[in-house]
C-alpha positions as CSV (number, residue, x, y, z in Angstrom):
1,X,12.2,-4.5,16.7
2,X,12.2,-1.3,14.7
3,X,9.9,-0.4,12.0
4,X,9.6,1.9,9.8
5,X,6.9,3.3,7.6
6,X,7.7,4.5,4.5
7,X,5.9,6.5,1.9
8,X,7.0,6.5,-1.7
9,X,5.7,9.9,-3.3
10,X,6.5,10.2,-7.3
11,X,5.4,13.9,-9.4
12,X,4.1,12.1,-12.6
13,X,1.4,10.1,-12.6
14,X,-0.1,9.4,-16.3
15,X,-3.5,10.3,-14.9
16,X,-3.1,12.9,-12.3
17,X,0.3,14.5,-12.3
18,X,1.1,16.2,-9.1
19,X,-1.5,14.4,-6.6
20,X,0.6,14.2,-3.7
21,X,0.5,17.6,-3.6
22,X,-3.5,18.1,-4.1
23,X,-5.1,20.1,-1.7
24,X,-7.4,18.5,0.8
25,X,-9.3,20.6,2.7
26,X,-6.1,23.2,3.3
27,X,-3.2,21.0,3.3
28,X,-1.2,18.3,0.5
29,X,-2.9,14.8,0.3
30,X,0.7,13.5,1.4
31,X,0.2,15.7,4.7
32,X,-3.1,13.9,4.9
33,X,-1.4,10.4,4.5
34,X,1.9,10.9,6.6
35,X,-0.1,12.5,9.6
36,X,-2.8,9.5,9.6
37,X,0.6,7.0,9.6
38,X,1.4,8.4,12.2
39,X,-1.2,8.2,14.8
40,X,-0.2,4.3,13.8
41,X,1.3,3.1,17.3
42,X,3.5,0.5,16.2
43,X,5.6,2.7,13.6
44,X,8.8,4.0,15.4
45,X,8.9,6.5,12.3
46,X,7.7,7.6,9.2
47,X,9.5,9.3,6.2
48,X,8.5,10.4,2.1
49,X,10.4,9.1,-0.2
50,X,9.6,10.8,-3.6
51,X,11.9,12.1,-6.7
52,X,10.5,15.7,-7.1
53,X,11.9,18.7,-5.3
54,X,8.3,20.1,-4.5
55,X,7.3,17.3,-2.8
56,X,10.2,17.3,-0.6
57,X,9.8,20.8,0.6
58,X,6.2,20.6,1.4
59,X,7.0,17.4,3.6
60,X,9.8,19.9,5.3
61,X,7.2,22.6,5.5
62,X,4.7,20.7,8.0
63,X,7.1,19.2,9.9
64,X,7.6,15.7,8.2
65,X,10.9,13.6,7.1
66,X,11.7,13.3,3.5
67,X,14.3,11.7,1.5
68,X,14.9,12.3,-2.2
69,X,15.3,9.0,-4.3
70,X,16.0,8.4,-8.3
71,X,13.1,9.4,-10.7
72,X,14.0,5.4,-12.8
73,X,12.1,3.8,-9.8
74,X,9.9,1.3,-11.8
75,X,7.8,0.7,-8.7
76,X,6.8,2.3,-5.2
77,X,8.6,-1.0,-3.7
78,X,12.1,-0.1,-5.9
79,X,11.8,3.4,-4.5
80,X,11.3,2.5,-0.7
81,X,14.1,0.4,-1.5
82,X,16.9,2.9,-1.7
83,X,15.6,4.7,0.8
84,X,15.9,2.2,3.5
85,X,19.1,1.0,1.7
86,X,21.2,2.0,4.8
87,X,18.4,2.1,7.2
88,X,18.7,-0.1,10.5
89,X,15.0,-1.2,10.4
90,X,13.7,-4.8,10.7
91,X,10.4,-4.1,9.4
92,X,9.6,-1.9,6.7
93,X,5.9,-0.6,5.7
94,X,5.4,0.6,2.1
95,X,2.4,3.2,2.9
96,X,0.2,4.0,-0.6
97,X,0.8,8.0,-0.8
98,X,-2.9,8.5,-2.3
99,X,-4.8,7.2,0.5
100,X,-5.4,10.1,2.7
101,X,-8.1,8.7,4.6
102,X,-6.0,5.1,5.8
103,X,-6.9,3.7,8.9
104,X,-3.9,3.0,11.7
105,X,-5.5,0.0,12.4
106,X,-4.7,-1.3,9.1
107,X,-0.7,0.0,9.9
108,X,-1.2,-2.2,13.3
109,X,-2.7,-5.2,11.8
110,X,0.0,-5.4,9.0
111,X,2.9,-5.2,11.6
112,X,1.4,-7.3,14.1
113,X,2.2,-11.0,12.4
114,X,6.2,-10.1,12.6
115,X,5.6,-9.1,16.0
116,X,4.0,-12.5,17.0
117,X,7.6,-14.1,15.4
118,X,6.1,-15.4,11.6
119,X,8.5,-16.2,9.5
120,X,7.0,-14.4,6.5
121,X,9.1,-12.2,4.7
122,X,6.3,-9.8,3.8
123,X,2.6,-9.1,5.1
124,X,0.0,-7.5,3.3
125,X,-4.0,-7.1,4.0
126,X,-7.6,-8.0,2.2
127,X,-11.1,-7.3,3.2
128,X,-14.1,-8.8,1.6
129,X,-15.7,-7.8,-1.0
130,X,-19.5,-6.8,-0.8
131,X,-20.6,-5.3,-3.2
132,X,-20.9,-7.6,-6.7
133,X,-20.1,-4.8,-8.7
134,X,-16.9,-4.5,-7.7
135,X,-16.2,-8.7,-9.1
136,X,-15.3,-7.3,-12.5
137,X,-13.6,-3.8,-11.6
138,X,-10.1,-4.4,-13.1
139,X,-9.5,-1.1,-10.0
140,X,-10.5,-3.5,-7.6
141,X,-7.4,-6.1,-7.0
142,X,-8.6,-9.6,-6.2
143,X,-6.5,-12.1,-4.1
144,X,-7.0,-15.8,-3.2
145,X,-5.0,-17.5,-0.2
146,X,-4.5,-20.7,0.8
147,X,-6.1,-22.5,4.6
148,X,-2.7,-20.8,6.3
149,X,-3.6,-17.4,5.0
150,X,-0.5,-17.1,2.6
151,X,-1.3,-15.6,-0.8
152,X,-2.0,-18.4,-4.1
153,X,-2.2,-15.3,-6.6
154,X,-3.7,-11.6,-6.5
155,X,-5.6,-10.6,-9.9
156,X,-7.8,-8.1,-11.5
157,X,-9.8,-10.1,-12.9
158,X,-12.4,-12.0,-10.5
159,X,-10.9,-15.1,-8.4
160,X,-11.9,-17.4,-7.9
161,X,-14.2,-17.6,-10.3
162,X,-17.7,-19.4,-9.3
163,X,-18.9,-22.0,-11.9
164,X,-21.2,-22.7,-9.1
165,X,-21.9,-20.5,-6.3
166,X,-22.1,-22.1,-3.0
167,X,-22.0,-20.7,0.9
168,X,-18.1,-21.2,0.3
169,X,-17.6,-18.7,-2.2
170,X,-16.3,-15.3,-1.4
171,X,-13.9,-12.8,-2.8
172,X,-11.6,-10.8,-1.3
173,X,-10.5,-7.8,-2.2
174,X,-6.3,-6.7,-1.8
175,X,-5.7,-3.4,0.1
176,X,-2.3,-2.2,-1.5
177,X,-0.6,-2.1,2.1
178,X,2.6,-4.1,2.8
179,X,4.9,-4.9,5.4
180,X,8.5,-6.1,4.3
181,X,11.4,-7.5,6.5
182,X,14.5,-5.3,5.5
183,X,16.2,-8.2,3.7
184,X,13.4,-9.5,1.7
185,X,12.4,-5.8,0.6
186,X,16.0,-5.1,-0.5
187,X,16.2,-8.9,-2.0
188,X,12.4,-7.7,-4.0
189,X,14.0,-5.0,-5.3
190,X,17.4,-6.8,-7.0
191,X,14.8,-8.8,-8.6
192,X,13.8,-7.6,-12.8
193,X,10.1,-7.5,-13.1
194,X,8.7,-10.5,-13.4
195,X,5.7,-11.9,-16.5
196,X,2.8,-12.1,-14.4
197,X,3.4,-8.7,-13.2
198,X,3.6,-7.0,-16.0
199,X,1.0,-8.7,-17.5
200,X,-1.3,-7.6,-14.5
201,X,0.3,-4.2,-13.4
202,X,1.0,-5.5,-9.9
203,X,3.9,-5.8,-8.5
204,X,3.3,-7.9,-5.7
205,X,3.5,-10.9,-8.6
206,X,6.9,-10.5,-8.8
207,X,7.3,-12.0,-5.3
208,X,5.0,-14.8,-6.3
209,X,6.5,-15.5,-8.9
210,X,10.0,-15.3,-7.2
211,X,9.0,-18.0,-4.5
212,X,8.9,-15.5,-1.5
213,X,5.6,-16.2,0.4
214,X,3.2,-13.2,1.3
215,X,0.9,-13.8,4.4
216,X,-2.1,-11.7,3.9
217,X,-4.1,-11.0,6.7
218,X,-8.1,-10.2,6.5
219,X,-8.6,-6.1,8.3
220,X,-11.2,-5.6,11.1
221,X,-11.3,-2.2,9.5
222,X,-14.7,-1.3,8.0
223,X,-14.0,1.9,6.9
224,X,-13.9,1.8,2.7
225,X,-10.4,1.9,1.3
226,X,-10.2,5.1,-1.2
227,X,-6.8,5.6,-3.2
228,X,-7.0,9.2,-5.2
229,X,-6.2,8.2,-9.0
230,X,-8.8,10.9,-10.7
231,X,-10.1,14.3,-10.1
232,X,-13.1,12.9,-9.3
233,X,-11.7,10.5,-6.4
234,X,-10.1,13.4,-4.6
235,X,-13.4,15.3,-4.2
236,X,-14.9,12.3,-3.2
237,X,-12.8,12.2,-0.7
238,X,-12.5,16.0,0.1
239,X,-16.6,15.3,1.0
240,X,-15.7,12.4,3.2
241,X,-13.2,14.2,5.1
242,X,-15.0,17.2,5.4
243,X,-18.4,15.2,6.7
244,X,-16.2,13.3,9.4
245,X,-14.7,17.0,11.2
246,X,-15.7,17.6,14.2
């Protein structure tokens, strides 16, 4: 079995423009994210995809693998699936290109169902959530699943939603991580966006709503999940990183 890890990296962002190129302690939060992927055992190898020109030479500058893709790319999912388009993988992983700090565990626990033989097209990860303020946080992406593990419905807002709480009730929180058989990514990405997904912003809806089943497997990883989306966020993160060197 082959697979691949793949991160999309786009220029624009409405709300920070050019973060895949912020510096982190000396080097381009996409160096950050490709080197941690690959410390990831279970990924035979990793590549950018992005649209911008500058992002591709910096991946060529410390040694990575990119591949330039269309700018139109409505989603991270559309633009990992050109570049695989003629790709001999059996697994693909779509790797979120603003988390510098993610964990290969996570990368090993999100491959490991296809290597035990499910028959899920497409894998993704929770972890609880702890802290109550995070129940309303529209940032903080909720997902429910049913006694198998496979996904019912992923939502900002909070689900489920307690009339009554009781020992049963926790909420899990979705970590934006997703492992894709070749065919059902390239199937995904034939498919126009779908209502609930636009309606939420997540695209993960569209194979919901599209009848392909997503397994979604709780992390061991304690470690808080941080995706860079403000200034702010990446020197939060520039603290964390710097605290952890040796």
């Amino acid at each position: 079995m082959r697979i691949l890890g793949v991160i999309p990296a786009r220029y624009r962002s409405t709300r920070f423009e050019g973060k895949p190129l912020a510096d982190i302690l000396g080097k381009p939060m996409i160096q950050h994210v490709y080197e941690r992927s690959r410390q990831a055992g279970c990924l035979d190898e990793v590549l950018v995809a992005t649209d911008d020109a500058r992002i591709f030479s910096a991946v060529n500058r410390f040694g990575g693998r990119a591949v330039m893709t269309r700018e139109s790319h409505p989603s991270g999912t559309d633009r990992i699936a050109e570049a695989i388009a003629h790709s001999d993988a059996d697994v693909v992983v779509n790797i979120q290109g603003d988390e510098p700090m993610i964990d290969p565990v996570m990368l090993e626990e999100v491959v490991a169902p296809f290597r035990s033989g499910t028959d899920a097209g497409l894998v993704t990860i929770k972890k609880r959530v702890l802290h109550e303020a995070d129940y309303g946080d529209p940032n903080v992406v909720k997902v429910v699943t049913d006694p198998a593990g496979y996904a019912l419905y992923f939502s900002r807002s909070l689900i489920p939603y307690p009339r009554k709480r009781t020992v049963h009730f926790k909420v899990f929180e979705h970590i934006g991580l997703y492992a894709y058989t070749r065919d059902c990514l390239l199937r995904l990405s034939r498919l126009p966006p779908s209502a609930l997904e636009v309606i939420e912003s997540l695209e993960q809806l569209r194979a919901l709503e599209n009848g392909i089943r997503i397994l979604v497997v709780e992390t061991r990883c304690e470690a808080e999940s941080l995706s860079v989306d403000t200034q702010a966020d990446l020197e939060r993160v520039c603290r964390l990183l710097k605290r952890s060197e040796p």
